[in-house]
C-alpha positions in Angstrom: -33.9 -9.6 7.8 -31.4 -12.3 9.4 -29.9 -12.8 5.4 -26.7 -13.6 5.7 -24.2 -11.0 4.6 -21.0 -11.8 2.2 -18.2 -10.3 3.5 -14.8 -9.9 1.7 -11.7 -8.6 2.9 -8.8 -8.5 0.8 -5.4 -9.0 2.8 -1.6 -9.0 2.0 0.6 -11.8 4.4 -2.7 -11.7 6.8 -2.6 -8.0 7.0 -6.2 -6.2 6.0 -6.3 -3.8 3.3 -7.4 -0.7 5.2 -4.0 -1.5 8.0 -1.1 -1.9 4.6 0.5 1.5 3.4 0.1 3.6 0.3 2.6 1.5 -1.4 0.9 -2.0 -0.1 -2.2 -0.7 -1.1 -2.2 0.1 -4.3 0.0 -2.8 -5.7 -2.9 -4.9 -3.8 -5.2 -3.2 -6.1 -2.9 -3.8 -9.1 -2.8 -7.6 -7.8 -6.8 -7.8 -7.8 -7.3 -6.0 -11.3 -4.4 -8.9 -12.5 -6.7 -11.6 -11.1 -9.8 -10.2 -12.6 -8.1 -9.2 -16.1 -7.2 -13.0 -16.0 -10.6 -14.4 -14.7 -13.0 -11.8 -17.4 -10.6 -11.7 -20.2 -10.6 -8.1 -20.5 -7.6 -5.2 -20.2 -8.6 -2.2 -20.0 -5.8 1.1 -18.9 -5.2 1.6 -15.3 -4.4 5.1 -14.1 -2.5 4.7 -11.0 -2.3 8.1 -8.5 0.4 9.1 -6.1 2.8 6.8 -8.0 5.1 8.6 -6.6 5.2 7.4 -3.2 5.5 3.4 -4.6 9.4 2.8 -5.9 8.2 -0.6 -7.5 4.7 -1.8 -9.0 3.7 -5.5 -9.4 3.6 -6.6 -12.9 0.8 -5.5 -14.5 -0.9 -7.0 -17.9 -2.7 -3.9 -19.0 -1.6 -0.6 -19.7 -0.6 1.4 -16.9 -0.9 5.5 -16.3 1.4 7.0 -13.6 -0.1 10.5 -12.3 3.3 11.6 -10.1 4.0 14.9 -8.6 6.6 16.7 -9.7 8.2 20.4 -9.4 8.2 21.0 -12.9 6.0 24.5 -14.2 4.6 22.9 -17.2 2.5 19.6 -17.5 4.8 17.0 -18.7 4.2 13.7 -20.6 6.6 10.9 -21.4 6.0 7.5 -23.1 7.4 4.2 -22.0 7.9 1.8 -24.6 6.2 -1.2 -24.1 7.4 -4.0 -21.8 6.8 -7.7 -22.0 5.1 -8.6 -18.8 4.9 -12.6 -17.6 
């Protein structure tokens, strides 16, 4: 209808979202959920899958839920204590 169309297109260093790795990717999703926690005031758990293939996350205010492969024959749950995050 000739509206104009709002575009957004998130980037890391000038790179766009769709071009970064797995890694890239999802601690530019981790970054955007820290911006919006911040902005709404609200933390709610983030389940992060294929953590595998990411050796280190961003810091993250909320609480976070790795889903990693692993060769082990049973399903296998492990709690890491809380850390203070800046």
């Amino acid at each position: 209808n000739g509206g104009i169309n709002e575009t957004f297109i998130a980037t890391v260093n000038g790179v766009p979202f769709e071009d970064l790795n797995n890694a890239m990717k999802i601690n530019a999703g981790l970054d955007i959920i820290n911006t919006l926690t911040d902005y709404y005031k609200f933390q709610a758990p983030i389940f992060i899958d294929n953590r595998e293939s990411v050796n280190e996350i961003v810091d993250i205010k909320s609480q976070v839920i790795n889903l990693v492969v692993t060769k082990d024959e049973k399903l296998k749950f492990e709690l890491i204590e809380n850390r203070e995050v800046a």
